[in-house]
C-alpha positions in Angstrom: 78.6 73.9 -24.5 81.0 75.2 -26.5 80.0 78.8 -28.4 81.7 80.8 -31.0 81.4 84.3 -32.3 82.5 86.3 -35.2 83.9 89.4 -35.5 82.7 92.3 -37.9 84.7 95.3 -38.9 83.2 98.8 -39.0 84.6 101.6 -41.2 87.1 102.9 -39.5 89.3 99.2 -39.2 87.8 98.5 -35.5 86.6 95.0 -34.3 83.6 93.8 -32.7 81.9 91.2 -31.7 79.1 90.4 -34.4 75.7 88.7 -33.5 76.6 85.9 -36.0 77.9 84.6 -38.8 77.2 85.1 -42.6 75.5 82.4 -44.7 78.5 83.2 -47.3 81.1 82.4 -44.3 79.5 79.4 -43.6 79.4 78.0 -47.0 83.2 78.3 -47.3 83.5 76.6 -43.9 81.7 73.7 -45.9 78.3 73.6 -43.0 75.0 74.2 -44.0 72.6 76.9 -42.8 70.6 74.1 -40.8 73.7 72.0 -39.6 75.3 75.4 -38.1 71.9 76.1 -36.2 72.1 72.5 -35.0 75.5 72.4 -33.5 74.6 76.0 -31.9 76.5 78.1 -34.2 74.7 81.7 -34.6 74.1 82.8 -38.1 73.4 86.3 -39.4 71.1 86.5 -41.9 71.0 90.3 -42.8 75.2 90.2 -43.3 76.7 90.0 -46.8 80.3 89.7 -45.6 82.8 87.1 -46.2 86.2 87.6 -43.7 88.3 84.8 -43.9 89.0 85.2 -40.2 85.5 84.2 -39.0 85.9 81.2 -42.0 89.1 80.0 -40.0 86.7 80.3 -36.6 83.9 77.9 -37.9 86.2 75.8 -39.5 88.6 75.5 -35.9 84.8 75.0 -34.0 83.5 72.4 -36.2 87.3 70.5 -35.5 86.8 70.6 -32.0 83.5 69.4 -31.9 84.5 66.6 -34.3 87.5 65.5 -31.9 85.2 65.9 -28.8 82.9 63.7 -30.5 83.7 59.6 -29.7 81.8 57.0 -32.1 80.5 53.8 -29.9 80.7 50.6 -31.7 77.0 49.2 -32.8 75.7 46.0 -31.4 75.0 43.7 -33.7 71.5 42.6 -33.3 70.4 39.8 -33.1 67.8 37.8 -35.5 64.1 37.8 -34.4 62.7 34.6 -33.8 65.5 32.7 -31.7 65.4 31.9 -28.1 68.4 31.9 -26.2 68.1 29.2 -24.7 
């Protein structure tokens, strides 16, 4: 399974890796609180911030998830009632 995780910036301009991502992050990214915890992405509930960097992750995720994703045709069904032979 595929994971991703944000980074958070401390005072003095270094990175780390954050435990997940902000609800505000996610809304730009245009994915719901309960579709991110579906598709396995974490989310951070006591973070405020907004960095577009971690926007650009969830948005590239979600992408790859879509293309990994393949659609199989429906069967149509047929009526009740009818025999087949």
């Amino acid at each position: 399974m595929m994971s991703t995780k944000p980074k958070v910036f401390k005072q003095d301009g270094n990175q780390r890796s954050g435990k997940g991502f902000s609800r505000e992050e996610l809304k730009k990214a245009g994915i719901s609180s309960k579709d991110a915890l579906r598709f396995g992405i974490p989310i951070d509930s006591k973070r405020k911030t907004l960095h577009e960097e971690n926007v650009d992750s969830v948005k590239a995720f979600l992408k790859a998830r879509k293309a990994k994703v393949v659609s199989k045709p429906k069967k149509p069904k047929e009526p009740k009632g009818k025999s087949k032979s």
